[in-house]
C-alpha positions in Angstrom: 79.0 122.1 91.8 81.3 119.9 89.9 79.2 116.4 91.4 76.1 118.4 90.0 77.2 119.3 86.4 78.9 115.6 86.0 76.5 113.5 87.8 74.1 113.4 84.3 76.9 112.8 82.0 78.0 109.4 80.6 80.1 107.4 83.2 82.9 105.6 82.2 86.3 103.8 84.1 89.1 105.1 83.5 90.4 102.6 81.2 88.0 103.0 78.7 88.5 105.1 75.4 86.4 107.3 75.7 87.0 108.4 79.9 88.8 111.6 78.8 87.1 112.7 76.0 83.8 112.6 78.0 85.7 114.7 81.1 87.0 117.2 78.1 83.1 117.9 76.8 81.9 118.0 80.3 84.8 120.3 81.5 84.6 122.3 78.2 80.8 122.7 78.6 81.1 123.8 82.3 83.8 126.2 81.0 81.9 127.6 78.0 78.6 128.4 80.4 80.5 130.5 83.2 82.4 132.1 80.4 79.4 133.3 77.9 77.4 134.1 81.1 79.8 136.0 82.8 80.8 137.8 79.1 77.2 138.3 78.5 76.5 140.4 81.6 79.5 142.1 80.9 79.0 143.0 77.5 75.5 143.8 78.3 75.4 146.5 81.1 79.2 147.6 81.4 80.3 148.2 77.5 77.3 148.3 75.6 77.9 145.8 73.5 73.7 144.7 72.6 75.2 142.8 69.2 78.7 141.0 71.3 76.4 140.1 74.4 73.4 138.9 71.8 76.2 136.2 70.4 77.6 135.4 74.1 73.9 134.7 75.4 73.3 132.2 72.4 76.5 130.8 73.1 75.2 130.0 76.6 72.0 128.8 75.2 73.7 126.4 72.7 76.3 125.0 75.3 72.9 124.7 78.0 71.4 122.7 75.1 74.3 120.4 74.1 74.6 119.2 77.9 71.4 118.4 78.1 71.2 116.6 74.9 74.6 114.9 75.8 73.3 113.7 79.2 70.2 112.0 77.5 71.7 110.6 74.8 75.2 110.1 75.9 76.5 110.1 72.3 80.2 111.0 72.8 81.3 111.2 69.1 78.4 113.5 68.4 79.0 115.7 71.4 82.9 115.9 70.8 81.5 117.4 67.3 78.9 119.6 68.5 81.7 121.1 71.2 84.0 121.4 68.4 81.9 123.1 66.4 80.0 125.3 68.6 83.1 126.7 70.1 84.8 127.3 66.8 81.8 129.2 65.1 81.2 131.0 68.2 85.1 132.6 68.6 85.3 132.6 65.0 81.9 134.9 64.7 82.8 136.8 67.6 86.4 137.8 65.9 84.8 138.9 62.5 82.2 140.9 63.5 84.8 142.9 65.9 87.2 143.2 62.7 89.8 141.6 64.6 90.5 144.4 66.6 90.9 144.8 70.4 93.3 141.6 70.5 90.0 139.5 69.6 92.2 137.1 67.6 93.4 135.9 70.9 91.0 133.7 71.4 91.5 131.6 68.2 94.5 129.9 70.1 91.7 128.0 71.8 90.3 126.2 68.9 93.2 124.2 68.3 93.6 122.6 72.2 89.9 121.5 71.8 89.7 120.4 68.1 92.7 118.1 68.5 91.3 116.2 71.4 87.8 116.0 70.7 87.8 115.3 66.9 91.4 114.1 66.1 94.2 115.4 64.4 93.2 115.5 61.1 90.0 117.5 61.7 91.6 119.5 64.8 94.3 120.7 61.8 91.2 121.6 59.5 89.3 123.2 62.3 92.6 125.3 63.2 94.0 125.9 59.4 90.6 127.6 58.9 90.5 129.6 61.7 94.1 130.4 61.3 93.0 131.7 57.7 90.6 134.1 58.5 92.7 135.5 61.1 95.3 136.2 59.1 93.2 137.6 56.2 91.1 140.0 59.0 94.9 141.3 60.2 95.8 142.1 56.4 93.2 143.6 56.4 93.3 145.9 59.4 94.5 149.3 59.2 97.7 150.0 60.6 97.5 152.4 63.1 99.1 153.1 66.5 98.5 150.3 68.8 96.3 151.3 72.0 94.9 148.4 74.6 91.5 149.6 76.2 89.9 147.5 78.6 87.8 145.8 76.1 91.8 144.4 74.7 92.6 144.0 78.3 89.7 141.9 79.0 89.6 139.7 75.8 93.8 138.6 76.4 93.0 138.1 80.5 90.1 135.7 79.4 91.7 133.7 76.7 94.9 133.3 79.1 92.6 132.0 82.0 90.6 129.9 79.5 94.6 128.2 78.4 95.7 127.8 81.6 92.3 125.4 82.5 92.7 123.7 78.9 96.6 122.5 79.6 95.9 122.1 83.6 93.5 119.4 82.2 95.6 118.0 80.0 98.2 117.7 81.9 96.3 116.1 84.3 94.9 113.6 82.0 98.9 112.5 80.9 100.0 112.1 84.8 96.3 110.4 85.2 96.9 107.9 82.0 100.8 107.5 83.1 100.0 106.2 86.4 96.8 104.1 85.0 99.5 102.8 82.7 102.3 102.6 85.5 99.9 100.4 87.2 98.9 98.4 84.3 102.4 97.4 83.7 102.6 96.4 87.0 100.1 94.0 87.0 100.6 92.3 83.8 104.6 92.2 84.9 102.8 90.3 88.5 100.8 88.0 86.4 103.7 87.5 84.0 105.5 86.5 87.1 103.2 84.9 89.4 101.5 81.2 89.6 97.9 82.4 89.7 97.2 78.9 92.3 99.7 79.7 95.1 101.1 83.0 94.8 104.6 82.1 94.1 106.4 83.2 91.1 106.4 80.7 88.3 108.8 78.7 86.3 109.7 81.6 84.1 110.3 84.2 86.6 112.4 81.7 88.9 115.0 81.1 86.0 115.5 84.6 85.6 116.1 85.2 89.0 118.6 81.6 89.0 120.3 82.9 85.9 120.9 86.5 87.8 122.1 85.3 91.2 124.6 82.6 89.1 126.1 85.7 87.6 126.1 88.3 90.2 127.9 85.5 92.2 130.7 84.9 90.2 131.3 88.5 91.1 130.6 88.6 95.1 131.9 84.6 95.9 128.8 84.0 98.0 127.6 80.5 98.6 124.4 79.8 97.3 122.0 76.7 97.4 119.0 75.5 95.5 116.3 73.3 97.0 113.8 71.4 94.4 111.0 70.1 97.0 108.3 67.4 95.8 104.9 66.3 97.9 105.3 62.8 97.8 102.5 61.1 96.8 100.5 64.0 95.5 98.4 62.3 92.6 96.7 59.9 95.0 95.5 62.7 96.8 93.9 64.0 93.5 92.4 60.5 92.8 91.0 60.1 96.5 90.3 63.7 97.5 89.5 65.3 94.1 91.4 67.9 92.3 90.0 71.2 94.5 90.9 69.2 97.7 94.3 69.1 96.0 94.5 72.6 94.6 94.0 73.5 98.4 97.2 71.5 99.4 99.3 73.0 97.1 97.9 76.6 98.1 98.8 75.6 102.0 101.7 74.0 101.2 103.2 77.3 99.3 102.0 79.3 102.5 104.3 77.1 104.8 107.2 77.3 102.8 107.1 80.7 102.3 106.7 80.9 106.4 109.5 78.4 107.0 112.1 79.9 104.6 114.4 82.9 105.2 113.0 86.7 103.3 115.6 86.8 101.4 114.7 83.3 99.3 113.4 82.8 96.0 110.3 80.5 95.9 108.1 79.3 93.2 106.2 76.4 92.0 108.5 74.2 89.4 105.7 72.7 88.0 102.9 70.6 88.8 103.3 69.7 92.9 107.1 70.4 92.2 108.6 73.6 94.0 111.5 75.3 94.0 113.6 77.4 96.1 116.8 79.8 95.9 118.8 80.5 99.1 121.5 83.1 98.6 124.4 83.8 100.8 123.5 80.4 102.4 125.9 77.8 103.2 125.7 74.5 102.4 124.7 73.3 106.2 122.6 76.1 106.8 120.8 75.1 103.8 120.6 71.4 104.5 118.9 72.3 108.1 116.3 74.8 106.5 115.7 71.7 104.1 115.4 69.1 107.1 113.0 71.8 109.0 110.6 72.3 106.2 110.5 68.3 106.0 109.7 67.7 109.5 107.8 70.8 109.3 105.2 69.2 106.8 105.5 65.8 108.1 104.4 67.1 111.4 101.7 69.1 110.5 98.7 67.3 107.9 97.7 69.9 105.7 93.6 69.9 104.8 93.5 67.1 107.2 95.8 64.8 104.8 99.2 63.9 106.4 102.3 64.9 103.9 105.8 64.3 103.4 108.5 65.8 101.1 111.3 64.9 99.3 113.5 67.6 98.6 116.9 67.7 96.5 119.5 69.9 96.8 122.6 71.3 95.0 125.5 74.5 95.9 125.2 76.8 92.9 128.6 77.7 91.3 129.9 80.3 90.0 130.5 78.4 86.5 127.0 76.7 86.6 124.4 77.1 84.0 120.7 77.4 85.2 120.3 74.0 83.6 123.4 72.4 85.3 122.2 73.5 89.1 118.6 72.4 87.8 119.9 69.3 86.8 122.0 68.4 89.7 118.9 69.1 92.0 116.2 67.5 90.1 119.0 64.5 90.5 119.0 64.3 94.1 115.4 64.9 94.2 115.2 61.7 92.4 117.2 59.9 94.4 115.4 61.0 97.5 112.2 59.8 95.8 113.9 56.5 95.0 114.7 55.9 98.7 111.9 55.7 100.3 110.9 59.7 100.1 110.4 62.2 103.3 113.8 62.7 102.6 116.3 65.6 101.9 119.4 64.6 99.3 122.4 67.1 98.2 123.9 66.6 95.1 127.1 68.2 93.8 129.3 67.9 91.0 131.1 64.5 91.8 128.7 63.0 94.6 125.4 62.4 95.6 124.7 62.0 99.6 121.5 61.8 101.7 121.5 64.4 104.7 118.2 63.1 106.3 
């Protein structure tokens, strides 16, 4: 029934304005007819009630014709109006012509939960201060006498209880809906915030961060730790002789074998252009030079996009009193050296002295 009643109605993703509102009119007009139908029948053969069941069946009419006009037109604004309206002058009418009486002003409570939503605050508050009004003014009114709850009372604070428990199940279930759509939002900006869109590695931002944090959780936990800058050597004359997609597709490959080659626990990114970088915690510094030499012969071995490759990678220990610009430094130093020696080469750097290791 549900697939029936929303299959004619606008149809919109979730992240768009007006998802919610349109759910709230369809649910509030699938509401409104089994209510006024089912009050109309009542009203009609078991109390008696020719004027009350006369107001209920043009309630049903009215919400029969706004769904139909809102699926052919699918004017949301106008609809969210009409709803708002239409349920308002309808429990409002209802409550005066019963004086008020037989707990009747229950069902003012509902005009507020749809006014808000569908028209905004400022018009939900005008909507409810009126209503709110002529309750008030029909109690002062009332006589005072002994209370007594017949079934017609009975009946009218059942129905407004079932009709708030739907309203706030649907609202709550548009928060936990918008939370997670937002939840997951968050996490794809935060990906794409992190992430070079070419190769899939995190970029130059994210890998700083994650440098900056390991320098100082290890002054705490005196692990060794060593940073590898890795270069493709020779990579612009495989943009000028193979084009620039043919290059792209290196780079992609290339990322895929490192992040193959190196341990889980490693921090890989792309430094910049064909540059790459990569963290190794709680590695030592000759565990680290023969994951470095590996990778090397790894490429070297193995032509990527049928172009043979070779690297030149530098290396430096992190410290414990390093900045991310000193370890940066000291790597991009040896990687420059390596370059300057004839490449396909791995070169550590520390504080005091610069040594090849391939």
């Amino acid at each position: 029934m549900l697939d029936f009643w929303y299959k004619g109605l606008p149809q919109y993703p979730k992240d768009h304005k007006d998802f919610w509102r349109t759910r709230l009119i369809a649910h509030s007009l699938l509401t409104a007819t089994c209510y006024f139908l089912i009050l109309t029948l009542l009203n009609l053969f078991y109390f008696d009630s020719y004027d009350i069941a006369a107001i209920d069946a043009f309630g049903l009419l009215i919400t029969l014709a706004i769904y139909l006009w809102f699926s052919k037109t699918a004017n949301v604004h106008a609809a969210a109006w009409a709803v708002t309206i239409m349920i308002a002058s309808l429990i409002m009418t209802f409550v005066v012509s019963v004086g008020g009486l037989a707990h009747s002003l229950f069902w003012a409570t509902l005009i507020p939960p749809f006014a808000f939503f569908l028209v905004g605050r400022n018009w939900g508050s005008i909507f409810s201060g009126i209503a709110f009004c002529i309750c008030a003014y029909l109690t002062y009114k009332q006589q005072q006498l002994t209370v007594t709850i017949g079934l017609g009372s009975l009946f009218n604070i059942i129905e407004v209880c079932i009709a708030h428990i739907l309203i706030f199940r649907f609202y709550e279930k548009t928060r936990f809906s918008a939370y997670d759509h937002l939840t997951m939002r968050n996490i794809e900006i935060q990906h794409l915030a992190e992430t070079d869109k070419l190769t899939g590695l995190f970029n130059r931002q994210k890998f700083d961060y994650e440098l900056s944090q390991l320098i100082t959780n290890s002054k705490k936990t005196k692990t060794t730790n060593c940073l590898l800058i890795c270069d493709i050597d020779h990579f612009k004359k495989i943009n000028d002789t193979h084009g620039h997609i043919v290059g792209d597709r290196v780079l992609s490959e290339f990322a895929n074998i490192v992040k193959s080659k190196m341990p889980g626990h490693s921090v890989i990114a792309r430094w910049g252009g064909e540059e790459f970088s990569i963290i190794l915690p709680n590695t030592s510094l000759t565990e680290a030079i023969a994951q470095a030499n590996q990778l090397k012969e790894c490429i070297y071995a193995v032509p990527i996009a049928n172009i043979p490759l070779t690297i030149s990678i530098g290396l430096a220990l992190i410290h414990p009193n390093d900045s991310v610009l000193s370890v940066l430094e000291r790597a991009d130093s040896a990687l420059y050296k390596a370059k300057n020696n004839g490449r396909n080469s791995v070169y550590f750097r520390d504080i005091e002295l610069t040594i090849a290791t391939s």
